[in-house]
ROTORMAR-654470 format. One line per field, with one value per residue (C-alpha): residue number from 1; residue in three letters; x, y, z. Coordinates in Angstrom, 3 decimals. Example, Ala and Ser with C-alpha at 12.3 -4.5 7.8 and 13.67 -1.06 7.14 Angstrom:
2
pos: c(1;2) $
code: c(Ala;Ser) $
east: c(12.300;13.670) $
north: c(-4.500;-1.060) $
up: c(7.800;7.140) $
***
This chain:
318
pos: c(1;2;3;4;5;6;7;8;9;10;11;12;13;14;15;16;17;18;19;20;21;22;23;24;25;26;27;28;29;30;31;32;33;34;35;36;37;38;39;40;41;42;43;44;45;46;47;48;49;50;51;52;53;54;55;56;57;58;59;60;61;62;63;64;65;66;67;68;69;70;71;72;73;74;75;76;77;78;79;80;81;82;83;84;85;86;87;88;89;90;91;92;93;94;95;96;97;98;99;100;101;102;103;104;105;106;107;108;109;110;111;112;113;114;115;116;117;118;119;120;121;122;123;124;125;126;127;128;129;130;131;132;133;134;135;136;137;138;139;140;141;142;143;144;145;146;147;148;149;150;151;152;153;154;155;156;157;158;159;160;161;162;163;164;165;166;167;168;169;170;171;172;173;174;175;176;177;178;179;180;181;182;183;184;185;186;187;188;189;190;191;192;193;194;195;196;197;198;199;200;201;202;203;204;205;206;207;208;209;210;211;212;213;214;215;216;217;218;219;220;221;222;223;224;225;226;227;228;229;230;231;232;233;234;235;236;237;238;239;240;241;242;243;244;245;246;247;248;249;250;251;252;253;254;255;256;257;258;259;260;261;262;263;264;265;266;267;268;269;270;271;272;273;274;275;276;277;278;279;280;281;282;283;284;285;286;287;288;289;290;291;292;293;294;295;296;297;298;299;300;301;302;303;304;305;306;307;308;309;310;311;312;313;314;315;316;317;318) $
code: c(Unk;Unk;Unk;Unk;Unk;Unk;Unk;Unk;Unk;Unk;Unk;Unk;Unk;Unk;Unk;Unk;Unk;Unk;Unk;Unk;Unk;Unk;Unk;Unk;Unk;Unk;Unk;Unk;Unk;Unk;Unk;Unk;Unk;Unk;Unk;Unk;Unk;Unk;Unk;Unk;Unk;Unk;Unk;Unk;Unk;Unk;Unk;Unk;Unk;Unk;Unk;Unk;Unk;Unk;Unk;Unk;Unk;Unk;Unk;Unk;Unk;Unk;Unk;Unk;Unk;Unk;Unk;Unk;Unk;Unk;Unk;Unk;Unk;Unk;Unk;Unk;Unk;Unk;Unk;Unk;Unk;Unk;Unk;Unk;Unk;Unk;Unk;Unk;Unk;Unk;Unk;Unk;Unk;Unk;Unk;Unk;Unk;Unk;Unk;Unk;Unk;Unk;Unk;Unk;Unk;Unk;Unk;Unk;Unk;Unk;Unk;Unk;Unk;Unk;Unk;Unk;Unk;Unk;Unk;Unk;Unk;Unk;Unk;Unk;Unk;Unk;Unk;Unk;Unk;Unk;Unk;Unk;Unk;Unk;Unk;Unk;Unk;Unk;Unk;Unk;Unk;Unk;Unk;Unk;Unk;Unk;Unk;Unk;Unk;Unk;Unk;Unk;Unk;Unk;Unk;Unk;Unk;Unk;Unk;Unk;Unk;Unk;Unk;Unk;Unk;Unk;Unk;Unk;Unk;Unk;Unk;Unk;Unk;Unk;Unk;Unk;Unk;Unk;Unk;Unk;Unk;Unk;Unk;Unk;Unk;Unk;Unk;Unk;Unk;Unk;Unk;Unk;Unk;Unk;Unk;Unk;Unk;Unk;Unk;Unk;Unk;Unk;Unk;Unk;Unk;Unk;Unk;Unk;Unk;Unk;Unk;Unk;Unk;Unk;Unk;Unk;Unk;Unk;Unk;Unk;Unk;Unk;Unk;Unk;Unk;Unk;Unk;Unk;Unk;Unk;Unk;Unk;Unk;Unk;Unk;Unk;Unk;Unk;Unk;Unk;Unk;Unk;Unk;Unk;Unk;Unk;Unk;Unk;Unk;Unk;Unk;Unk;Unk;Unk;Unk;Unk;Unk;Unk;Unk;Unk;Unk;Unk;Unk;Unk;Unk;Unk;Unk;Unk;Unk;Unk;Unk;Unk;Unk;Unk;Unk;Unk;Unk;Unk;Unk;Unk;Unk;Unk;Unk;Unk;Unk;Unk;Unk;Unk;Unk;Unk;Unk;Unk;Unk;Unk;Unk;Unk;Unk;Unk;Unk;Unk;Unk;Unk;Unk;Unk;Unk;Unk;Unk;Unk;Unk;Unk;Unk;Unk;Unk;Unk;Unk;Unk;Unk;Unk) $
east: c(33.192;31.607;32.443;36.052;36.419;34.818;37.381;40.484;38.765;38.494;42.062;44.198;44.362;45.837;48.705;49.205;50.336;51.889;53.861;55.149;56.765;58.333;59.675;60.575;62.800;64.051;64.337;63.843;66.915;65.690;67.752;66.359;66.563;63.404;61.510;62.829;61.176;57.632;57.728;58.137;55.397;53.105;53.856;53.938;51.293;49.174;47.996;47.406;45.351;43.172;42.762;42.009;39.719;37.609;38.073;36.960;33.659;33.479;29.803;28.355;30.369;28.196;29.424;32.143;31.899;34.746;34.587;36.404;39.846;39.583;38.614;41.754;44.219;42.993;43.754;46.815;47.974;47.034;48.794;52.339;52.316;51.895;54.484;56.855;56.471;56.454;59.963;60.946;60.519;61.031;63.477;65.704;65.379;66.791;63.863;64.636;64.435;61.368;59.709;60.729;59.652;56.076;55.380;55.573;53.318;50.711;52.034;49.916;51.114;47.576;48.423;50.346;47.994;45.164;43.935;43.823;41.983;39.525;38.475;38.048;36.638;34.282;34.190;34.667;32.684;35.524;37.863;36.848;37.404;40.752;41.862;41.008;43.138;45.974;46.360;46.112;48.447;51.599;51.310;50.546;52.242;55.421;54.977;54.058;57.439;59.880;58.507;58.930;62.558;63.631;62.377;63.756;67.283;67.345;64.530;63.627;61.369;63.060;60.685;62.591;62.261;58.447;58.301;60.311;57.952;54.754;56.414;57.358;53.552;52.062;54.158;53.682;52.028;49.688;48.474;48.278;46.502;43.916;43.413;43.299;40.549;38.224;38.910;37.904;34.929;33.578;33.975;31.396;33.135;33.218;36.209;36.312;35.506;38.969;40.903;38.286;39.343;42.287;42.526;40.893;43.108;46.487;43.548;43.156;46.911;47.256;45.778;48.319;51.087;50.897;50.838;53.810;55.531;55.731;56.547;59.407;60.385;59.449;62.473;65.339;64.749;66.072;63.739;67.078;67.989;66.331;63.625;62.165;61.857;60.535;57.771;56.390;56.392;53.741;52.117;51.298;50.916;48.589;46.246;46.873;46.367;43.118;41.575;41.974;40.758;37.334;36.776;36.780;34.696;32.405;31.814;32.152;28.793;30.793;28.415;29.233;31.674;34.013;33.905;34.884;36.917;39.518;39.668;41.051;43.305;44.356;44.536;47.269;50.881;53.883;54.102;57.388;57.703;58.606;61.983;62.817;62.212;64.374;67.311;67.034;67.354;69.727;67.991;66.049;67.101;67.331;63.930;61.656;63.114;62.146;58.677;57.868;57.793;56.533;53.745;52.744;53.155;50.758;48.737;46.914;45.259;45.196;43.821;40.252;40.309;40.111;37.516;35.228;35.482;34.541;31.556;30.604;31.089;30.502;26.962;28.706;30.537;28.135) $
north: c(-5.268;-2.025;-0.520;-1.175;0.483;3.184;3.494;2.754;5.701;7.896;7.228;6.692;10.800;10.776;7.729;9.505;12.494;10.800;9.081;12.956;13.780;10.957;10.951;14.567;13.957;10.116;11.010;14.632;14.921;17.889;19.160;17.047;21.134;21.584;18.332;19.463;22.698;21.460;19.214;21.846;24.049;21.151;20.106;23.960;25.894;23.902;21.434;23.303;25.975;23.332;21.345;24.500;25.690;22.900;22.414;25.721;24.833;21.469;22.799;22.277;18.596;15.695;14.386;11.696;8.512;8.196;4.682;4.807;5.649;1.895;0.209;1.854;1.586;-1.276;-2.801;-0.958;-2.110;-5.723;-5.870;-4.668;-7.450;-9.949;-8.387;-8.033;-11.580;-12.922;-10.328;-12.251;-16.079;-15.711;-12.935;-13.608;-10.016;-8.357;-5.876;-2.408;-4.126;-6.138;-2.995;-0.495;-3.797;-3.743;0.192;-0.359;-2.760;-0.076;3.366;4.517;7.600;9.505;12.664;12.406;10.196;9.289;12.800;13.595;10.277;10.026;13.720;12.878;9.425;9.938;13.908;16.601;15.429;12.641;15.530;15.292;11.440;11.880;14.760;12.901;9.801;12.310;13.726;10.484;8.752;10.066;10.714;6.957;5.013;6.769;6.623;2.801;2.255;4.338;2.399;-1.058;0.316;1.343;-1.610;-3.990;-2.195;-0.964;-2.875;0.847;3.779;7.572;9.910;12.500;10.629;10.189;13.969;14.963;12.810;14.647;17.674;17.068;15.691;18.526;21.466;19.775;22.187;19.300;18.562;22.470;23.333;20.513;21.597;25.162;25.104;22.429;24.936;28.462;25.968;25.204;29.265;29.588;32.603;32.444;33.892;36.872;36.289;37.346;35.087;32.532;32.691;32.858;29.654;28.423;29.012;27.652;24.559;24.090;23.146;20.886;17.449;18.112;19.178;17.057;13.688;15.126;15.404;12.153;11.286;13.407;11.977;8.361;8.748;9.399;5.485;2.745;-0.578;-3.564;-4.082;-6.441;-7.377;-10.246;-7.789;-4.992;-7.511;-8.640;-5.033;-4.568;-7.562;-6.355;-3.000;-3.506;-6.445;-7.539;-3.947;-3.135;-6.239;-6.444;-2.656;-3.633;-6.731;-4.603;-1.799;-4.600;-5.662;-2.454;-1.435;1.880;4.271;4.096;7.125;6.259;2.279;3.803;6.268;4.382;1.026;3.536;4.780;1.349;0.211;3.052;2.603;2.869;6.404;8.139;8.744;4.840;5.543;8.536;5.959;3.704;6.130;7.334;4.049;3.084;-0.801;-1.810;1.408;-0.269;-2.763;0.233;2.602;-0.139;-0.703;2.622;2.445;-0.897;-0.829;2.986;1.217;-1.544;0.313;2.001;-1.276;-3.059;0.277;0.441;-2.937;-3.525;-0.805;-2.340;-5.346;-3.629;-1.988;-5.293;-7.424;-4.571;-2.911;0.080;0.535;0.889) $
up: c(-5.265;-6.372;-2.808;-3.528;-6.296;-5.278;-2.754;-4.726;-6.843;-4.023;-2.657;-5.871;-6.339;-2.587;-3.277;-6.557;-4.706;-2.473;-5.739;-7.702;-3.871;-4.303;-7.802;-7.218;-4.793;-6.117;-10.040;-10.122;-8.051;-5.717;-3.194;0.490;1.728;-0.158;1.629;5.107;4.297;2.432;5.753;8.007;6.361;6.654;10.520;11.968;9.393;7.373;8.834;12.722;10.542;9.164;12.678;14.296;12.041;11.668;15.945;16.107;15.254;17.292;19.099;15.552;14.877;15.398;19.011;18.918;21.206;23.190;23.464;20.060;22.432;23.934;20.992;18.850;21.915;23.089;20.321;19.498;22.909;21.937;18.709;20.260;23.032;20.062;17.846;20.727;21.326;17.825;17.479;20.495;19.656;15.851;15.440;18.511;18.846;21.824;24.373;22.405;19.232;20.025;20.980;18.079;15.807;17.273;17.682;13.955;13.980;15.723;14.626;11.822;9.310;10.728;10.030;6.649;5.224;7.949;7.688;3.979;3.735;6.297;5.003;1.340;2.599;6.030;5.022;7.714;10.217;10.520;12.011;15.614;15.669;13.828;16.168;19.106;17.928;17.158;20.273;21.996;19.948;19.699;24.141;24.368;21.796;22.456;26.476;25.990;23.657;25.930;28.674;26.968;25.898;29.352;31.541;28.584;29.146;32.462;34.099;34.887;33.585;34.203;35.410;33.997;30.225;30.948;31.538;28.759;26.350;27.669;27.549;23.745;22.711;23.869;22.612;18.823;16.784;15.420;19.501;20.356;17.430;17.844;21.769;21.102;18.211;20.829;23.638;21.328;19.908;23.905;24.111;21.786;19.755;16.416;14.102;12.397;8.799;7.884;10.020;9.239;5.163;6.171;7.788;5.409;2.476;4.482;5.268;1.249;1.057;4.150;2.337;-1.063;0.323;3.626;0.863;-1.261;1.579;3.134;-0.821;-0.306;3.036;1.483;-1.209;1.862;3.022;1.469;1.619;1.176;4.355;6.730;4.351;6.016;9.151;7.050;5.593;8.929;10.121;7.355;8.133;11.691;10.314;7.847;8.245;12.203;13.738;11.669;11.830;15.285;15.957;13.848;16.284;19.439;17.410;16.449;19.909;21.668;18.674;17.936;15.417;12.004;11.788;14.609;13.614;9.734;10.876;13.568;11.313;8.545;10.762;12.165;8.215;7.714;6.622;9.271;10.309;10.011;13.905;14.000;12.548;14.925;17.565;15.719;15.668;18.940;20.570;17.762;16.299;13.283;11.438;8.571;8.921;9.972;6.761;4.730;6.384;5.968;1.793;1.613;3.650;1.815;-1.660;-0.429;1.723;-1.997;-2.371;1.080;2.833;0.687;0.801;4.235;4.076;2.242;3.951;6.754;5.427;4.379;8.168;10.572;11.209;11.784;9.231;6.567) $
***
C-alpha cells in the first residue's frame, strides 16, 4: 500500500498537467489553433531534442535487453487477436472495425504520457528502453493494423500501402531523432557544450508541455457515443494488455528496468494515433474518441496501481 501511494504521488503532478491542457482548451475556451501549435512544438522540437540528447550519450546508458521487444510485442500481438475476436463474437463488428477496436486495445499514449512517466518514475536510464519501444511501435502496430484492415477488406495487403507506412514511421521526427542520437552516441563524439545546453533547455520543456498537450488534444473528443465500445476498449487497454505484457516479462526473467519500464508502458492510456487510424479507415470514430479520455481519466489511478502490483508479483520489478 505504501508503494502505491508513492506512485499516485509521483504521477498525480503529471495527470494534473495533463488536467489545466485540458480545462484550457474545454472551459478556458482557447482557440484549438493554439493546441495544433503546442502539439506541433512538442512532436517536431521538444521532444526529438530531449531523445537525442539523452541517445546521444547511449555508450554511458546501462545496456538494455532486447528481449524486452518480444515480451511487449508479443504480448501486444496477443492482446489484438483476443480483442479482434471478442469485437467479432460480441460486437458483431465487421474486419476494419474489429481491428481499429483492438489496436486500441494495444496502442499505448508512450510518448505523450509513457515518456514523461517512465522518466519521473524509472529515471533516465529508462530512456533507452522507452526509445527502443517507440521506434518499434508505431512501424509494427500500424503495419500489423493496415494489414488486418486490408486482408479483412480486400483479402489483400498493397505493397505500395506497406511502403508508404515505413516510409511515414521513419521520417517522424520522434523515430529520426531517437536513431540519430544512438547513431552520434556509437560515434563516440560528444557535443559541444553549447549545443549540449542547448538541447537541454528545449529537453526541460518536453515532459510539461508534451502532458498539456495531449490535455489540449483530450478536450477536441467527445466520450457519448458508443460507450459500451469505448469501455471495453479501456478494458483491453488498461488491465488485459499490461497484465499480459508482465506474464511474458515474468517468464522471459527480464531485469528489473525493462520488466518496470514496458509494463508501464503496456499500463498506458489509448494513444491518440488510434483515432487517426480510426478516421482513415472511417469506423469506431466515435468509440475510439471516447476511449481515448476515459481510459486517461482512469489511467491516474489504474496506471500506479498496476505498478505496484507489479513490484509486488514480479522479481523484476522491484
Amino acid at each position: 500500500m505504501a508503494a502505491l501511494w508513492q506512485l499516485l504521488a509521483l504521477t498525480a503532478p503529471l495527470f494534473l498537467l495533463v488536467l489545466v491542457g485540458y480545462a484550457l482548451m474545454r472551459w478556458g475556451k482557447w482557440d484549438p489553433a493554439i493546441a495544433d501549435a503546442l502539439t506541433r512544438f512538442v512532436f517536431g522540437v521538444a521532444v526529438p531534442a530531449l531523445l537525442f540528447r539523452l541517445m546521444s550519450d547511449f555508450g554511458h546508458l546501462p545496456p538494455v535487453d532486447a528481449r524486452l521487444l518480444l515480451a511487449y510485442f508479443g504480448g501486444s500481438l496477443a492482446v489484438f487477436a483476443l480483442a479482434r475476436l471478442f469485437a467479432h463474437r460480441v460486437f458483431r463488428m465487421d474486419g476494419a472495425a474489429q481491428s481499429v477496436f483492438a489496436l486500441g486495445g494495444i496502442f499505448s499514449n508512450n510518448l505523450l504520457l509513457g515518456l514523461p512517466l517512465a522518466r519521473t518514475l524509472l529515471g533516465d536510464a529508462s530512456i533507452p528502453v522507452v526509445s527502443l519501444v517507440l521506434v518499434f511501435n508505431s512501424f509494427l502496430l500500424w503495419m500489423l493494423v493496415t494489414v488486418s484492415v486490408e486482408w479483412a477488406r480486400h483479402r489483400s495487403a498493397s505493397i505500395a500501402g506497406l511502403a508508404r507506412t515505413a516510409k511515414g514511421v521513419l521520417g517522424n521526427p520522434i523515430v529520426a531523432s531517437i536513431l540519430a542520437g544512438t547513431a552520434f552516441g556509437f560515434a563516440g563524439l560528444p557535443l559541444p557544450a553549447m549545443i549540449d545546453r542547448t538541447l537541454e533547455l528545449i529537453g526541460q520543456a518536453a515532459v510539461p508541455l508534451s502532458l498539456i498537450a495531449l490535455g489540449m488534444g483530450l478536450a477536441q473528443y467527445g466520450i457519448r457515443e458508443g460507450a459500451r465500445t469505448s469501455v471495453a476498449i479501456c478494458l483491453f487497454k488498461l488491465i488485459v494488455h499490461p497484465a499480459v505484457v508482465a506474464a511474458l516479462a515474468w517468464a522471459l526473467a527480464l531485469p528489473p528496468l525493462e520488466t518496470a519500464a514496458i509494463v508501464l508502458l503496456a499500463a498506458l492510456p489509448v494513444g491518440a494515433n488510434v483515432y487517426l487510424m480510426a478516421r482513415q479507415f472511417d469506423t469506431l470514430r466515435g468509440p475510439i474518441a471516447g476511449s481515448l479520455v476515459l481510459s486517461t481519466a482512469v489511467a491516474a489511478a489504474t496506471t500506479p496501481a498496476l505498478l505496484a502490483l507489479a513490484a509486488q508479483l514480479l522479481p523484476g520489478a522491484r
